[in-house]
N, CA, C and O atoms as CSV, one atom per row, in Angstrom:
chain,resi,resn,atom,element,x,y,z
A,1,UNK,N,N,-30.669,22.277,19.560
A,1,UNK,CA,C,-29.307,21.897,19.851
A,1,UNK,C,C,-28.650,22.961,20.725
A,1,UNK,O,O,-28.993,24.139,20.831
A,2,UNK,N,N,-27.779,22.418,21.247
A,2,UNK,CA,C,-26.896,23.742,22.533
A,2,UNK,C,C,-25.928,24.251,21.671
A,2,UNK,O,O,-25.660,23.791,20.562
A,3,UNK,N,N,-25.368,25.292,22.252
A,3,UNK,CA,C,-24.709,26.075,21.481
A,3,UNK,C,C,-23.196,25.648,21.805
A,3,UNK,O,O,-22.678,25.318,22.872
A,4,UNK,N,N,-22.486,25.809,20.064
A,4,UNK,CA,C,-20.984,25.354,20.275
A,4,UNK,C,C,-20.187,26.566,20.287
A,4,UNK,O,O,-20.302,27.527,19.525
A,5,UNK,N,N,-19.225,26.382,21.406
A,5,UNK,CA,C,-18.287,27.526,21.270
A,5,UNK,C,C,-17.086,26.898,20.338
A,5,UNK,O,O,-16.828,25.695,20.303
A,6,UNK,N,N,-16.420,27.874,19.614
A,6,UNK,CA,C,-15.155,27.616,18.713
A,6,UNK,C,C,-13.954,28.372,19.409
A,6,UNK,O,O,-13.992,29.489,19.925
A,7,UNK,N,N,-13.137,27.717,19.330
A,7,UNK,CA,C,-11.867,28.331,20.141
A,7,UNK,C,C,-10.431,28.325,19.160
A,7,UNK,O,O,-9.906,27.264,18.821
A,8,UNK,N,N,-9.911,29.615,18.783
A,8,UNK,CA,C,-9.286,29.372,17.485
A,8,UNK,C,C,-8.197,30.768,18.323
A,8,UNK,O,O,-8.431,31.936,18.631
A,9,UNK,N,N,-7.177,30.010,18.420
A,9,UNK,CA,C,-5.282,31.187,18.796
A,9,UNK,C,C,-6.599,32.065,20.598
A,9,UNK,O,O,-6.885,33.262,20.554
A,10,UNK,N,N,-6.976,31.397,21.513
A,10,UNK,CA,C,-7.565,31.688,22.359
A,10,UNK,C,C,-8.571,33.059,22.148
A,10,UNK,O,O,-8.523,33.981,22.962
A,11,UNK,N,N,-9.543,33.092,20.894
A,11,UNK,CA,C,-10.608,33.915,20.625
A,11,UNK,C,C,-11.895,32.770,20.808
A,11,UNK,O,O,-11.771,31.561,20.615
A,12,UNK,N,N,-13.075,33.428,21.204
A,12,UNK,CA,C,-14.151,32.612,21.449
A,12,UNK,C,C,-15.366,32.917,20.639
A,12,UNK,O,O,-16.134,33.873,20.743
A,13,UNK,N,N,-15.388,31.615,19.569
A,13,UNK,CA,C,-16.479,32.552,18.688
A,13,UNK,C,C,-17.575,31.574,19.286
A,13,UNK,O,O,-17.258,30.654,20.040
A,14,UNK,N,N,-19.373,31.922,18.765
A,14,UNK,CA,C,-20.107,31.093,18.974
A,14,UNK,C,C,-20.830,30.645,17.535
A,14,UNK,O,O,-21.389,31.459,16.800
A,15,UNK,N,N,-20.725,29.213,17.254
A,15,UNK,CA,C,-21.182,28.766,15.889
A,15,UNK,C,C,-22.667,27.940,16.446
A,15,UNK,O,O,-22.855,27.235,17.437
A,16,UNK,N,N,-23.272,28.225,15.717
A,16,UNK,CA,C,-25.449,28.513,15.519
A,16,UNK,C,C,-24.999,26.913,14.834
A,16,UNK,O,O,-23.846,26.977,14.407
A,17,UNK,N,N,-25.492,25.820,14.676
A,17,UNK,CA,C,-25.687,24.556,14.210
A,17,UNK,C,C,-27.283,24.708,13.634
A,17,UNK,O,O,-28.315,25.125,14.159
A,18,UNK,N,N,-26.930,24.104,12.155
A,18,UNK,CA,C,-27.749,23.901,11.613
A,18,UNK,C,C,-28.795,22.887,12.387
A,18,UNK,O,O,-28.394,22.213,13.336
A,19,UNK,N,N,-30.314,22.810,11.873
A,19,UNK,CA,C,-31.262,21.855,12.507
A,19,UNK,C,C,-31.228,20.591,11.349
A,19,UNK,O,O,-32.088,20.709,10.476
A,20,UNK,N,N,-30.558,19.698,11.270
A,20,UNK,CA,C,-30.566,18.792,10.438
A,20,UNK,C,C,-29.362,17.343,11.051
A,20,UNK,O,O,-28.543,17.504,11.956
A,21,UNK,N,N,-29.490,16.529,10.574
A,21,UNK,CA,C,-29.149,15.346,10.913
A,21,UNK,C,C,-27.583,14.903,10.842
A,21,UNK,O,O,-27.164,14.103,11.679
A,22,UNK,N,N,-26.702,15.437,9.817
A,22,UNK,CA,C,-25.624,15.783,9.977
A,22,UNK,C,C,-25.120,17.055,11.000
A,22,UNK,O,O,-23.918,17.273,10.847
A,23,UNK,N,N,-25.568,17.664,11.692
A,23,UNK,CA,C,-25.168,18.689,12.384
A,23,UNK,C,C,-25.215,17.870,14.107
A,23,UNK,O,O,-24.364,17.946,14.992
A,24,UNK,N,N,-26.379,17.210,14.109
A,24,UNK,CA,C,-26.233,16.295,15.384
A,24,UNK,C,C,-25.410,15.277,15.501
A,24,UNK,O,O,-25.092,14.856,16.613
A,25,UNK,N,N,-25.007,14.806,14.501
A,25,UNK,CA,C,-23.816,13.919,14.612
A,25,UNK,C,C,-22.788,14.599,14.967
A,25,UNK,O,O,-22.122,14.339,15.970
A,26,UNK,N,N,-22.491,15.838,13.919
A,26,UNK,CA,C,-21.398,16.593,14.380
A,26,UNK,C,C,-21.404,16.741,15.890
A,26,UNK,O,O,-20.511,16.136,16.483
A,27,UNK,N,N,-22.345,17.511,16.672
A,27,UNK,CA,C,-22.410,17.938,18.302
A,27,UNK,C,C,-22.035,16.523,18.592
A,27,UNK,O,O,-20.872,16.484,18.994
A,28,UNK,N,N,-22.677,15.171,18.527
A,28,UNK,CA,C,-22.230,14.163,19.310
A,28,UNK,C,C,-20.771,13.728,19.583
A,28,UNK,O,O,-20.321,12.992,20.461
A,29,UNK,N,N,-20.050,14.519,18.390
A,29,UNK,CA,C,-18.166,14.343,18.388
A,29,UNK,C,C,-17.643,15.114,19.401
A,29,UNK,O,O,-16.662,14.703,20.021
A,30,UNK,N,N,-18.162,16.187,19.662
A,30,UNK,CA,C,-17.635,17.311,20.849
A,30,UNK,C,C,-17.436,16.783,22.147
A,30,UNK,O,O,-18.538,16.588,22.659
A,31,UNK,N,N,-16.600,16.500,22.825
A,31,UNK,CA,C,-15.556,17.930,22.757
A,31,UNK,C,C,-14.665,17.385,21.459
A,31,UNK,O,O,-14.479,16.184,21.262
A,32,UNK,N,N,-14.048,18.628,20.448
A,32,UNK,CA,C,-13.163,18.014,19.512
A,32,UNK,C,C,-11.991,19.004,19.309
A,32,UNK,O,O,-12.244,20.168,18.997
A,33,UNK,N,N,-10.639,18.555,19.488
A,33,UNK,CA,C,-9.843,19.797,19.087
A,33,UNK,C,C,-8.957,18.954,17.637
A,33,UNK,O,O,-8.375,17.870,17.680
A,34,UNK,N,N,-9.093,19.754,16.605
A,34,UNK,CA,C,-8.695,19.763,15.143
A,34,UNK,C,C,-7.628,20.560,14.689
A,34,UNK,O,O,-7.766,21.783,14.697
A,35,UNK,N,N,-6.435,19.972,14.240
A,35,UNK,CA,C,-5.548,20.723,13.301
A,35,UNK,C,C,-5.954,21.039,12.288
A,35,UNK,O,O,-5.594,20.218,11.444
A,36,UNK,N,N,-6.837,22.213,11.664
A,36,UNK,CA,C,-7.009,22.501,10.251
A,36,UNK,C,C,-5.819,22.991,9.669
A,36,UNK,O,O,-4.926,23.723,10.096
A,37,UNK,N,N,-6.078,22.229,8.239
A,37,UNK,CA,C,-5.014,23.061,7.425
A,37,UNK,C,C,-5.664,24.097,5.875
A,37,UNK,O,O,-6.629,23.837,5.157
A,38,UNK,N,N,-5.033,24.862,5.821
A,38,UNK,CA,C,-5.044,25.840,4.831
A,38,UNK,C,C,-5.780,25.118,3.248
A,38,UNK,O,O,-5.308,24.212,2.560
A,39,UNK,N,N,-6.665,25.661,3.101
A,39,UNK,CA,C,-6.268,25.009,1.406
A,39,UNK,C,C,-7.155,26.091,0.642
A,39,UNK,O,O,-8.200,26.471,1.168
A,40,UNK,N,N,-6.734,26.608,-0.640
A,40,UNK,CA,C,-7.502,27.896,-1.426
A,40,UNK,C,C,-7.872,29.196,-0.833
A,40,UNK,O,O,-8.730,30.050,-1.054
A,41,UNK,N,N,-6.809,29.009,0.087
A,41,UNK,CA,C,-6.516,30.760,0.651
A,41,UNK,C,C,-7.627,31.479,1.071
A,41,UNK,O,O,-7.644,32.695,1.263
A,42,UNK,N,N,-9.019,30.323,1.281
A,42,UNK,CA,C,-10.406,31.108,1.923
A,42,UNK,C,C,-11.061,29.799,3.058
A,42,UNK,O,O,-12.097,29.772,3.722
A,43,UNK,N,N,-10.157,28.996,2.936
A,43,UNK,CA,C,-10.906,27.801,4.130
A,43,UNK,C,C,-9.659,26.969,4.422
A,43,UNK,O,O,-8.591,26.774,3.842
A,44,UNK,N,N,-10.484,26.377,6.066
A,44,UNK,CA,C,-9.619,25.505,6.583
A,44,UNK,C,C,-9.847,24.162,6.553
A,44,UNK,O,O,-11.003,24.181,6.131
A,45,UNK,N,N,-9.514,22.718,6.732
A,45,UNK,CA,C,-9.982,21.422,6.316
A,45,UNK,C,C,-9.426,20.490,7.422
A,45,UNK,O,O,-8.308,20.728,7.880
A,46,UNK,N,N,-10.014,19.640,7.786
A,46,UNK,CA,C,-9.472,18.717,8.147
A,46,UNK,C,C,-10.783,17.099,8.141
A,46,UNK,O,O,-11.907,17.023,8.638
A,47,UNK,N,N,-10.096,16.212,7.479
A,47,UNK,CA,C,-10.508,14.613,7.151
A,47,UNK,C,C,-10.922,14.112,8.516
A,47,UNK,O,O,-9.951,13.845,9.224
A,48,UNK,N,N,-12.328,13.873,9.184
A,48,UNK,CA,C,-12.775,13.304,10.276
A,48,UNK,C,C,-12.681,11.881,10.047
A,48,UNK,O,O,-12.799,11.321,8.957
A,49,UNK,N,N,-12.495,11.427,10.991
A,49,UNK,CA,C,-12.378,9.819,11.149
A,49,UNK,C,C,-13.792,9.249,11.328
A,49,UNK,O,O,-13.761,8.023,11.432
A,50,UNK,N,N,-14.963,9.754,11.390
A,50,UNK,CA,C,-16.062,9.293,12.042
A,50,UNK,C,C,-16.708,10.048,10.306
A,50,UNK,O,O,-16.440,11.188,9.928
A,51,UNK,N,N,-17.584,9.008,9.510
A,51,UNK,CA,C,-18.168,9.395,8.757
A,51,UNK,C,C,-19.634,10.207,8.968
A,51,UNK,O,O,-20.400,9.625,9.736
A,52,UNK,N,N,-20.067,11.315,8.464
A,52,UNK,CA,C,-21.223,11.535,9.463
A,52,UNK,C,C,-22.115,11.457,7.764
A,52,UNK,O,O,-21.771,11.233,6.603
A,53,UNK,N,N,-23.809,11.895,8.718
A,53,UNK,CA,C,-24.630,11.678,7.636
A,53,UNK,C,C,-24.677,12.735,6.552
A,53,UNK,O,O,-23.996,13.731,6.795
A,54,UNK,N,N,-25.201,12.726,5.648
A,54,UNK,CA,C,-24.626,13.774,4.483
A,54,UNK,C,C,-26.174,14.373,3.744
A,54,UNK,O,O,-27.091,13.639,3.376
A,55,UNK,N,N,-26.158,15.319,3.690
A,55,UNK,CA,C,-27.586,15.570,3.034
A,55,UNK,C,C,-26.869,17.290,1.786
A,55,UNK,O,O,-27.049,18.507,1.834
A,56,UNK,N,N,-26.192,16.473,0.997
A,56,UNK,CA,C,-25.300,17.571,0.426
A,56,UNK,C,C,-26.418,18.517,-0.777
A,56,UNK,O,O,-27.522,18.017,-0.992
A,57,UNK,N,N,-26.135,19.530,-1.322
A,57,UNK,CA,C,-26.724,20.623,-1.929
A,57,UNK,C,C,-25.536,21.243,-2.496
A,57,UNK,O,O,-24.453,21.331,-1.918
A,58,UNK,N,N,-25.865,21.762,-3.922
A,58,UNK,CA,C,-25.245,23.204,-4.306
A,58,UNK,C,C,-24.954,24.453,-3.541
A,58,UNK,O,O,-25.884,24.994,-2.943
A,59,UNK,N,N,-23.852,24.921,-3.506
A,59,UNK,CA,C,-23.552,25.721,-2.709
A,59,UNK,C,C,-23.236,26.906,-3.133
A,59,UNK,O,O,-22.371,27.471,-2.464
A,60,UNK,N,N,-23.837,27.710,-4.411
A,60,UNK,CA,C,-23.305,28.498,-5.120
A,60,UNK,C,C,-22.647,29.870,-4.646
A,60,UNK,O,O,-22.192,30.716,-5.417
A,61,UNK,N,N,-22.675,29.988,-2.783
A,61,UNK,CA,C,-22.454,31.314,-2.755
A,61,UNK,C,C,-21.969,30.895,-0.836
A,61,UNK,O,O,-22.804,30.708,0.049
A,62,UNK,N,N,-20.757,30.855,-0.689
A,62,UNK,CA,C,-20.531,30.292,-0.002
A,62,UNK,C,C,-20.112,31.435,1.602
A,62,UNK,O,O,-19.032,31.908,1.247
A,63,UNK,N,N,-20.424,32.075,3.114
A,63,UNK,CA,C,-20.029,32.967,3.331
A,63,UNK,C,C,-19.024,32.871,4.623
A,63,UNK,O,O,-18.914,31.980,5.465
A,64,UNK,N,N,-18.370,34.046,4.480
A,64,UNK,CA,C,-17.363,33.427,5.841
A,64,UNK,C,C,-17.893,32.882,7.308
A,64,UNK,O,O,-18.938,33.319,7.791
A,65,UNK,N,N,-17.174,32.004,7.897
A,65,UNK,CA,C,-17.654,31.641,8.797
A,65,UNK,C,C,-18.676,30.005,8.665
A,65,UNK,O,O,-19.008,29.373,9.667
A,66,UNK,N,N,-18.960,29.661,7.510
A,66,UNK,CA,C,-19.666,28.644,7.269
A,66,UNK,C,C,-18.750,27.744,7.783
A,66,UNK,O,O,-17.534,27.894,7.664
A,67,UNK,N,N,-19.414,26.579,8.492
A,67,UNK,CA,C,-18.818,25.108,8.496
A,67,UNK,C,C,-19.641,24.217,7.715
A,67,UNK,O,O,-20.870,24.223,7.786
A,68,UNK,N,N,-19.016,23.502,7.020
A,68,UNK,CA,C,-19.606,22.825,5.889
A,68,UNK,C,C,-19.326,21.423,5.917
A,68,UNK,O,O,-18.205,21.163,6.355
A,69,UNK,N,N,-20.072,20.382,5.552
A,69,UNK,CA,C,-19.001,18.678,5.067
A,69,UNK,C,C,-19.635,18.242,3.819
A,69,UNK,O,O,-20.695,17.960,3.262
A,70,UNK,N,N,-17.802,18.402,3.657
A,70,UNK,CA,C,-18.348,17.447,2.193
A,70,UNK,C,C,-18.261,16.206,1.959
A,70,UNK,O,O,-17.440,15.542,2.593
A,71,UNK,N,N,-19.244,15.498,0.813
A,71,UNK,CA,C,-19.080,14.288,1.161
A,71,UNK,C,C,-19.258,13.552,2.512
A,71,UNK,O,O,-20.202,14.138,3.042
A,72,UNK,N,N,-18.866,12.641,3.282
A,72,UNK,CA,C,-19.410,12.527,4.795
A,72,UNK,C,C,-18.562,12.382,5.761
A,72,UNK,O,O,-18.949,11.936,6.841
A,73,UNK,N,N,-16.738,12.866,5.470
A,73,UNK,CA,C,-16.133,13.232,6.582
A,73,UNK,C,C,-15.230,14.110,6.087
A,73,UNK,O,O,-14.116,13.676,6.383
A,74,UNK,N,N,-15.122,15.354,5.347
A,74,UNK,CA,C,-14.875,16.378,4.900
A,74,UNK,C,C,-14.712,17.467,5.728
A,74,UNK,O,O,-14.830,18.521,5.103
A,75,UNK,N,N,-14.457,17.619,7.038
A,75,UNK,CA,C,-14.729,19.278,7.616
A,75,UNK,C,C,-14.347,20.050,7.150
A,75,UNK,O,O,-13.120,20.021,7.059
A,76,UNK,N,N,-15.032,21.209,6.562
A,76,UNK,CA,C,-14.653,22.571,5.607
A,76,UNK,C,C,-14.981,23.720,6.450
A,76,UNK,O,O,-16.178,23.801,6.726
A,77,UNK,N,N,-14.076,24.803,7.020
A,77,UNK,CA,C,-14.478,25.915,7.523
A,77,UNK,C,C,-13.743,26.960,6.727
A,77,UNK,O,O,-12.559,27.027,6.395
A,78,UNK,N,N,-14.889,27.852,6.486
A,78,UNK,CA,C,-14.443,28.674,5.581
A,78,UNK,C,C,-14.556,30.675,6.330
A,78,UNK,O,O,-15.444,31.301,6.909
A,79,UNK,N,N,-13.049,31.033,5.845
A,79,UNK,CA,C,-12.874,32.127,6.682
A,79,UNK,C,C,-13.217,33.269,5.118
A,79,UNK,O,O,-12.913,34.461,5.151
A,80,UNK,N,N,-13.724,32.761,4.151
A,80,UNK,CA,C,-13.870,33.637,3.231
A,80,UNK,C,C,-14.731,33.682,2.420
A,80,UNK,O,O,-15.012,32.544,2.044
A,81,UNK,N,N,-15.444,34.619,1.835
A,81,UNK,CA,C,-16.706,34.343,1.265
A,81,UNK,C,C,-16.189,33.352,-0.319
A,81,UNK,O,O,-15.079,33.466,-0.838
A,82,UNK,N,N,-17.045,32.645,-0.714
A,82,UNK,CA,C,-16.678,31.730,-1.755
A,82,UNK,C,C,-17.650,31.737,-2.581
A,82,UNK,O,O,-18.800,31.801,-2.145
A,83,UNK,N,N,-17.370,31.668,-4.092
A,83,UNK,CA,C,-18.538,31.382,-5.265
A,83,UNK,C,C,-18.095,29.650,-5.633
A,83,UNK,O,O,-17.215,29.244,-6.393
A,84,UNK,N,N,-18.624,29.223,-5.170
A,84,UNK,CA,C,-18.281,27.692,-6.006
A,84,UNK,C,C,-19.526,26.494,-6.375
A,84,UNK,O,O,-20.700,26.683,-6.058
A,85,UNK,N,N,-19.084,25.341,-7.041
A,85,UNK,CA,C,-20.311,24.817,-7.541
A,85,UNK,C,C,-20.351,23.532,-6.996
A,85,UNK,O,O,-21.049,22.586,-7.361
A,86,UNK,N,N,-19.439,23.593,-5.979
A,86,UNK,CA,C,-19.440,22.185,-5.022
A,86,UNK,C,C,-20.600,22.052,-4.114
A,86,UNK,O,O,-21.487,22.805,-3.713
A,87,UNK,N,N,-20.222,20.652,-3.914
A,87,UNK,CA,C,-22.078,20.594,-3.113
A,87,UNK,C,C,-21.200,19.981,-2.091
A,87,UNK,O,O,-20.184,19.307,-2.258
A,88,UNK,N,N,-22.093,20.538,-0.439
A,88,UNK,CA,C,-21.798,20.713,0.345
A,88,UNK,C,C,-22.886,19.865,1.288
A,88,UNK,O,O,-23.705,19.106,0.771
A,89,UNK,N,N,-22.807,20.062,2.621
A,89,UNK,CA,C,-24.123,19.755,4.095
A,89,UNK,C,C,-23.615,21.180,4.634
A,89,UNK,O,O,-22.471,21.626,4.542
A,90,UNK,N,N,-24.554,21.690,5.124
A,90,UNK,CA,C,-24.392,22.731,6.235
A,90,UNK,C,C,-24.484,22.176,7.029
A,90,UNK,O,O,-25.338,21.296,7.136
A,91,UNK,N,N,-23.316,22.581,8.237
A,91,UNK,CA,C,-23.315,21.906,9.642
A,91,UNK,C,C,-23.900,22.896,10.853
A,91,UNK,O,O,-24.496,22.606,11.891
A,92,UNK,N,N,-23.336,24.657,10.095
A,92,UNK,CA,C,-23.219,25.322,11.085
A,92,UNK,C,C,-22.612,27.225,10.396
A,92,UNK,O,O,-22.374,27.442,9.207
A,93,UNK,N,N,-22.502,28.261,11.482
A,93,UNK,CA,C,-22.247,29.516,11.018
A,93,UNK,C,C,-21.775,29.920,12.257
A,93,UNK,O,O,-22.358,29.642,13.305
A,94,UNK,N,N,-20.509,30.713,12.177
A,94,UNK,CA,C,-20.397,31.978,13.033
A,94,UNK,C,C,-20.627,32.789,12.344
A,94,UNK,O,O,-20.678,32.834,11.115
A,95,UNK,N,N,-20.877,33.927,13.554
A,95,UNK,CA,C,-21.609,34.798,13.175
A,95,UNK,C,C,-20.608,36.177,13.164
A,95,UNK,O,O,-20.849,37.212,12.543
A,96,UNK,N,N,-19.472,35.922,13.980
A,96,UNK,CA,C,-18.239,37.254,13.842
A,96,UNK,C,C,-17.194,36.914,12.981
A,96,UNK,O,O,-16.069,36.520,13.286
A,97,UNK,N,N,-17.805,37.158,11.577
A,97,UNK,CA,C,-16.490,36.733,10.160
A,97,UNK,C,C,-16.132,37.898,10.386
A,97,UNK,O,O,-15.638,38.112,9.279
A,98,UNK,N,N,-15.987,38.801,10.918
A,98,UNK,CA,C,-14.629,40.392,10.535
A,98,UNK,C,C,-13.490,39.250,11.753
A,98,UNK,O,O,-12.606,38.570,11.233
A,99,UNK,N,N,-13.726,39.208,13.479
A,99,UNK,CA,C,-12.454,38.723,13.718
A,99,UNK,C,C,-12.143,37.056,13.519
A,99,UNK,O,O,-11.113,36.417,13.734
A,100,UNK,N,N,-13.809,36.529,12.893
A,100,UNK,CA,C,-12.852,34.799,12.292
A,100,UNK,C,C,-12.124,34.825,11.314
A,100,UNK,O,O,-11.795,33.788,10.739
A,101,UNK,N,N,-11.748,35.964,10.951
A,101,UNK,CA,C,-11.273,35.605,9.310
A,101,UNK,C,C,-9.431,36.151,10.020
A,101,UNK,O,O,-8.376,35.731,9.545
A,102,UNK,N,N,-9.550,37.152,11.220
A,102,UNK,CA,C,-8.283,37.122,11.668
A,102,UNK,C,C,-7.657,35.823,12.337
A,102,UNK,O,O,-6.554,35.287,12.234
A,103,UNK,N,N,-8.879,35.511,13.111
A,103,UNK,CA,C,-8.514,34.334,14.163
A,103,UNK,C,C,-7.937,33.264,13.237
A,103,UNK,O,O,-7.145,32.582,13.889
A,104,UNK,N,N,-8.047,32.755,11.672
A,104,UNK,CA,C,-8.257,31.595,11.066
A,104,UNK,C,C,-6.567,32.235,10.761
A,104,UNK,O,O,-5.923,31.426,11.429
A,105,UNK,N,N,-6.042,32.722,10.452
A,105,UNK,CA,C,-4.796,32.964,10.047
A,105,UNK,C,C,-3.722,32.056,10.102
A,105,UNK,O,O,-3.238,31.910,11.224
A,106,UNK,N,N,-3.268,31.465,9.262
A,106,UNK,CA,C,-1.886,30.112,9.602
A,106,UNK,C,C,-2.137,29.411,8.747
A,106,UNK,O,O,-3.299,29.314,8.351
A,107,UNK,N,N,-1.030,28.640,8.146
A,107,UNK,CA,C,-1.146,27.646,7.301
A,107,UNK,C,C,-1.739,26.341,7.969
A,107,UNK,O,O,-2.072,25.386,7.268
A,108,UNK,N,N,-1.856,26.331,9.275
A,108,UNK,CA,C,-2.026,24.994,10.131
A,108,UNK,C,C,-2.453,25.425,11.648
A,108,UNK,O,O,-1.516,25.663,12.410
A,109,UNK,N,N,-3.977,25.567,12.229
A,109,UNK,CA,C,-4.388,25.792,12.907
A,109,UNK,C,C,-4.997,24.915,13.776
A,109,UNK,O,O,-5.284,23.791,13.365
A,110,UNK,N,N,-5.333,25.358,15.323
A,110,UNK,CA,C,-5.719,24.677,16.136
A,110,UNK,C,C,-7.431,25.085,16.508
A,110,UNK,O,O,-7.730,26.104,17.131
A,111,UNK,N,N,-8.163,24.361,16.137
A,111,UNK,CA,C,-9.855,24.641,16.473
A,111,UNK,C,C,-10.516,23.906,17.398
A,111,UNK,O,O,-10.753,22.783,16.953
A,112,UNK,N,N,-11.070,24.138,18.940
A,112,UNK,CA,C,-11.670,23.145,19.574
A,112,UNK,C,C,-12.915,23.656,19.274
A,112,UNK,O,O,-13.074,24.822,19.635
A,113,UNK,N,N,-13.786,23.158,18.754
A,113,UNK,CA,C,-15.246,22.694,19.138
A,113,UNK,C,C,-15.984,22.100,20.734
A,113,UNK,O,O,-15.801,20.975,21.198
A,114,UNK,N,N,-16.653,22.971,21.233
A,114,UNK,CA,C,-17.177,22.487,22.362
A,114,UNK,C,C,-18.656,23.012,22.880
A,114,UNK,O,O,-19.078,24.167,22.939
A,115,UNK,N,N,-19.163,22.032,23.160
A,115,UNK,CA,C,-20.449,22.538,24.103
A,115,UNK,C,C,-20.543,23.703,24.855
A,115,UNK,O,O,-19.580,23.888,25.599
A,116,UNK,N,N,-21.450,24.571,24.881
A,116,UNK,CA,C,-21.214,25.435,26.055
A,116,UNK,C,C,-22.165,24.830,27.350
A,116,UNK,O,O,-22.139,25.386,28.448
């Protein structure tokens, strides 16, 4: 898969996509720009309109920078490391959580997803 750039308050991170079948659906949505909103003070969310495929797992140890879906139109990006017992799909990872965890800052943020 090609690589997605994330664009969050004009910082440019690059997120690695998982090799699995929900993660290509995801790339096929791009270009995408998303209002995430805040929820549990360690991730951002926003409800996709396009259900994608789901191949969910325990997630017992969750780390910043993960993009996750739950269920099959769930987008979960998480700017904080997490212990939880929700089951998840991996979609994807950045790899610079010291400035995503600044960049993610706001109760209500703007994220484009795009091809490079």
């Amino acid at each position: 898969m090609r690589p997605i750039t994330v664009t969050i308050a004009e910082e440019i991170f690059e997120l690695s996509l998982e090799n699995n079948a929900s993660a290509q659906a995801f790339s096929e949505l791009l270009p995408l720009e998303l209002e995430m909103v805040d929820v549990n003070g360690n991730e951002k969310f926003y409800l996709l309109a396009d259900h994608l495929p789901s191949q969910e797992r325990c997630s017992c140890l969750i780390k910043a920078g993960d993009l996750l879906l739950c269920q099959t139109n769930e987008l979960t990006f998480f700017y904080d490391d997490s212990k939880t017992c929700f089951k998840y799909t991996y979609l994807g990872h950045v790899k610079d959580s010291q400035n995503f965890r600044k960049a993610m800052t706001g109760k209500i943020i703007t994220v484009i997803f795009e091809e490079k």
